[in-house]
C-alpha positions in Angstrom: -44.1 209.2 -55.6 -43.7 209.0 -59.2 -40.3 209.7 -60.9 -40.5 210.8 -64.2 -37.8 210.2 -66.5 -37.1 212.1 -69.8 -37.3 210.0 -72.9 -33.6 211.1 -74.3 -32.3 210.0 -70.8 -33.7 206.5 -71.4 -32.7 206.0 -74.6 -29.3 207.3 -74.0 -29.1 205.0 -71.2 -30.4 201.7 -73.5 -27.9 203.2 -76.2 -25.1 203.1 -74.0 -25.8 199.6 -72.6 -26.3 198.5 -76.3 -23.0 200.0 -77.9 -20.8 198.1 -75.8 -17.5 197.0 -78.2 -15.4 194.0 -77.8 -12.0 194.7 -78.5 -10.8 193.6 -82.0 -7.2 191.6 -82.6 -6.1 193.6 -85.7 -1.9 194.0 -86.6 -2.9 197.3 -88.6 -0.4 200.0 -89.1 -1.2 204.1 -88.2 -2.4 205.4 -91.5 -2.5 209.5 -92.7 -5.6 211.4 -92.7 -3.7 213.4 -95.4 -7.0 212.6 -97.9 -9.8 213.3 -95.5 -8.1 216.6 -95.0 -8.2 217.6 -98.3 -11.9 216.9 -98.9 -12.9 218.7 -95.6 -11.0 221.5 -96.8 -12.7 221.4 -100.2 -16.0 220.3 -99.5 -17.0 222.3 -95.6 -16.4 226.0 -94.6 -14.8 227.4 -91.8 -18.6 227.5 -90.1 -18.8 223.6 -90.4 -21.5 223.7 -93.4 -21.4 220.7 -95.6 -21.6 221.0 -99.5 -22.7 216.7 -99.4 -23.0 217.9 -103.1 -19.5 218.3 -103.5 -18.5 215.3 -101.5 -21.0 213.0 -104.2 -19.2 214.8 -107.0 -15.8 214.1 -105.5 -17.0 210.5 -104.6 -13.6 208.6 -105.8 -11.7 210.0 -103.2 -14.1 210.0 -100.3 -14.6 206.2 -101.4 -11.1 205.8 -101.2 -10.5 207.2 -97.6 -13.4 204.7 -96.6 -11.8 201.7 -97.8 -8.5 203.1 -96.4 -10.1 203.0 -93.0 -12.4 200.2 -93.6 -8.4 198.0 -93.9 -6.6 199.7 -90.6 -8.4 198.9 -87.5 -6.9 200.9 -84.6 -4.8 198.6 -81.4 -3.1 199.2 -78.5 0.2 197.6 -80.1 0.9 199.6 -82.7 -1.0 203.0 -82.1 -0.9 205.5 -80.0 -3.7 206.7 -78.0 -3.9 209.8 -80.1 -3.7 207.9 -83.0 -6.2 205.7 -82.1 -8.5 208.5 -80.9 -8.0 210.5 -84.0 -8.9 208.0 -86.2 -12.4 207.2 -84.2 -13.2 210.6 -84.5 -12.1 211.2 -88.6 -14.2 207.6 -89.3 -17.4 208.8 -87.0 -17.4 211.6 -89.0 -16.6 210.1 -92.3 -19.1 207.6 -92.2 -21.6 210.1 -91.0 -21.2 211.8 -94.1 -21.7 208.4 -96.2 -24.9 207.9 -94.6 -25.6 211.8 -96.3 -24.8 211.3 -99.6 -26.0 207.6 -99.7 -29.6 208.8 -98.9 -29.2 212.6 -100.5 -31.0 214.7 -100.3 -32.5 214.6 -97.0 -33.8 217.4 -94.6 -32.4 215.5 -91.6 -30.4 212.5 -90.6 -32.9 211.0 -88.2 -35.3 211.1 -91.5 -32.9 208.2 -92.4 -34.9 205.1 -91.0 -33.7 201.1 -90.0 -35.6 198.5 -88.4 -37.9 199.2 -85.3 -39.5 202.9 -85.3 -38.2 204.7 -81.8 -36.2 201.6 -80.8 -33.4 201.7 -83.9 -32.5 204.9 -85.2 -30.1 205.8 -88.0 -27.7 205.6 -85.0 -28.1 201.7 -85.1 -27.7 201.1 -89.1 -24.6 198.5 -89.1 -23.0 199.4 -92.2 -19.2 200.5 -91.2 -16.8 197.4 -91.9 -13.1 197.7 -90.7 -11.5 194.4 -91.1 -13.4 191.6 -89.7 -16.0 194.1 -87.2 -19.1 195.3 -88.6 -20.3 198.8 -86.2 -23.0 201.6 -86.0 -21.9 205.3 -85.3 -23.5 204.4 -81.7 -20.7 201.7 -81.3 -18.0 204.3 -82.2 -19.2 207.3 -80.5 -20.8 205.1 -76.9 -18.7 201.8 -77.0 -14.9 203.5 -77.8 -14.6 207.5 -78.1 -16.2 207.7 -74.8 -15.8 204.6 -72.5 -12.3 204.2 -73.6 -11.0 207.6 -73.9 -12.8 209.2 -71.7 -12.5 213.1 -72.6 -15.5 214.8 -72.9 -13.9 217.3 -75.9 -14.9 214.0 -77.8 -18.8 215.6 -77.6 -17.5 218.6 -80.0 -15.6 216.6 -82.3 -18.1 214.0 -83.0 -20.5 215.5 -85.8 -24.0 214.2 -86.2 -24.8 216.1 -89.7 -27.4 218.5 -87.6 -27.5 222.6 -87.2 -27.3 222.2 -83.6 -24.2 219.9 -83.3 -20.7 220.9 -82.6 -19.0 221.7 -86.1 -18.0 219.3 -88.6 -14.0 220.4 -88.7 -12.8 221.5 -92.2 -9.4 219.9 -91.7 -8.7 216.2 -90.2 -8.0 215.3 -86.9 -4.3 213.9 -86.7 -2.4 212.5 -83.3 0.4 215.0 -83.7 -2.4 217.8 -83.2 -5.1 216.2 -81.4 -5.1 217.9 -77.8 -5.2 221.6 -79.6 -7.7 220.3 -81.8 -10.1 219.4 -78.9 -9.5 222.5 -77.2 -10.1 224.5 -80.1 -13.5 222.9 -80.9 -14.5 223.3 -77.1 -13.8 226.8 -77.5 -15.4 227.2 -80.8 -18.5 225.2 -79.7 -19.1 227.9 -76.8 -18.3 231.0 -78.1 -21.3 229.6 -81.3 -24.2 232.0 -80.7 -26.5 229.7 -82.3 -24.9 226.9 -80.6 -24.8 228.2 -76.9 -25.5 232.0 -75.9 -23.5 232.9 -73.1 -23.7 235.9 -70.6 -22.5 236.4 -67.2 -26.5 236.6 -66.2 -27.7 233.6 -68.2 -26.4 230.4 -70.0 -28.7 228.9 -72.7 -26.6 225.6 -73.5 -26.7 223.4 -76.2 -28.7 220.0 -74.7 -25.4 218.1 -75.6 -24.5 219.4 -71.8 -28.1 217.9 -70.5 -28.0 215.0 -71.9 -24.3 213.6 -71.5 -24.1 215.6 -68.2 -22.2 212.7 -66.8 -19.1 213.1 -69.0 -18.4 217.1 -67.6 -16.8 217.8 -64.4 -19.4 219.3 -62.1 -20.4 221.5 -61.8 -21.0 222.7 -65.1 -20.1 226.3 -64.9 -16.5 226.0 -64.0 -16.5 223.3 -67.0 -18.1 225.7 -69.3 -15.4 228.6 -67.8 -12.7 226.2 -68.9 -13.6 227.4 -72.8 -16.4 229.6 -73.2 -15.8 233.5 -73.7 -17.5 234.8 -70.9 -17.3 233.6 -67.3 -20.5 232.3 -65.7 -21.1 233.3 -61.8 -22.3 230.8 -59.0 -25.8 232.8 -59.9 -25.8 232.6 -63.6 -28.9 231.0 -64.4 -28.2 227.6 -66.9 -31.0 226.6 -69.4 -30.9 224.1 -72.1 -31.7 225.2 -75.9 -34.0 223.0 -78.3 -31.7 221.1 -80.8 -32.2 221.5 -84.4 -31.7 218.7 -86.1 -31.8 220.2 -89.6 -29.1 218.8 -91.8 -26.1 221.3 -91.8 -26.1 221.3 -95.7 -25.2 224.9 -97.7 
């Protein structure tokens, strides 16, 4: 018998085994977030829409909470682990916004092309420097957010510039707020009509839940239960909506 295996699955799977991240000897301090909150707060609305627009216009600042990153590599003896968590998440996100404006406009971020067509995606482009270690967004989102921290909240932090991903937040992630943060982007992730649409008859879930099914306590439902505004049933029917990858511009 033949087994046939999705295409995402494998090239989550070669993804995963390709993000791998050694650990970096760094003596940085914590830094504030202070500035990336304010341009959140300026530049997306409370429905996670991006005006990349505003964030070219205001392109000093943004520049300057790159670099600020790009000098403070996170470690285990001077950070917390919310500190270092919160910091992955703001730079995955920061960065994924520099790869919008450097290649603005665009109708999508996989329209953004490097190296080998359907082997190397925009995923794969090596152009985030902090202190001596060069990463993708793969390497931060596969090889530390989720082997190292291990909390599946990370998949509705983590924004990949698309109409069908979980939010960009319009404020900063910080350590002191981190765990209410999470759960608050769960929740808002779920109760998103065009995100998920949720009864107590039928589930139609965002494909984030297919393809990184691994990182949710099974089974799904009572995961989903956990946050989502309506309670599913040991009979509620689960389906997987089509992902839009449309940029989530204004």
């Amino acid at each position: 018998m033949r087994i046939l295996i999705p295409i995402t699955s494998i090239i989550l799977l070669l993804s995963s085994s390709a993000c791998k991240v050694k650990d970096y000897m760094s003596d940085a301090r914590p830094i504030s977030h202070a500035q990336w909150d304010s341009l959140l707060r300026q530049h997306v609305q409370p429905d996670g829409r991006v005006d990349y627009e505003g964030f070219i216009r205001d392109s000093v600042r943004f520049n300057q909470y790159l670099a600020l990153l790009s000098r403070h590599h996170p470690n285990r003896r001077h950070w917390s682990r919310e500190e270092q968590m919160a910091y992955w998440i703001n730079a995955y996100n920061a960065f994924t916004v520099k790869l919008i404006v450097d290649n603005y406009p665009t109708a999508s971020i996989k329209d953004i092309k490097s190296g080998i067509p359907f082997i190397n995606t925009v995923w794969d482009i090596k152009f985030i420097q902090i202190e001596g270690a060069t990463y993708d967004l793969n390497n931060i989102e596969h090889g530390i957010l989720r082997p190292k921290f291990k909390d599946s909240r990370i998949h509705f932090a983590v924004n990949c510039a698309s109409i069908s991903c979980p939010k960009l937040l319009n404020e900063a992630y910080t350590a002191e707020r981190l765990d209410a943060q999470l759960d608050q982007a769960a929740r808002d992730f779920l109760s998103d009509t065009s995100r998920n649409i949720i009864t107590s008859e039928r589930a139609q879930l965002s494909r984030i839940f297919s393809w990184y099914s691994g990182d949710f306590k099974k089974p799904i439902r009572n995961y989903i239960n956990r946050y989502a505004p309506v309670n599913l049933s040991k009979d509620t029917k689960i389906e997987y909506l089509e992902y839009n990858w449309g940029l989530n511009s204004l």
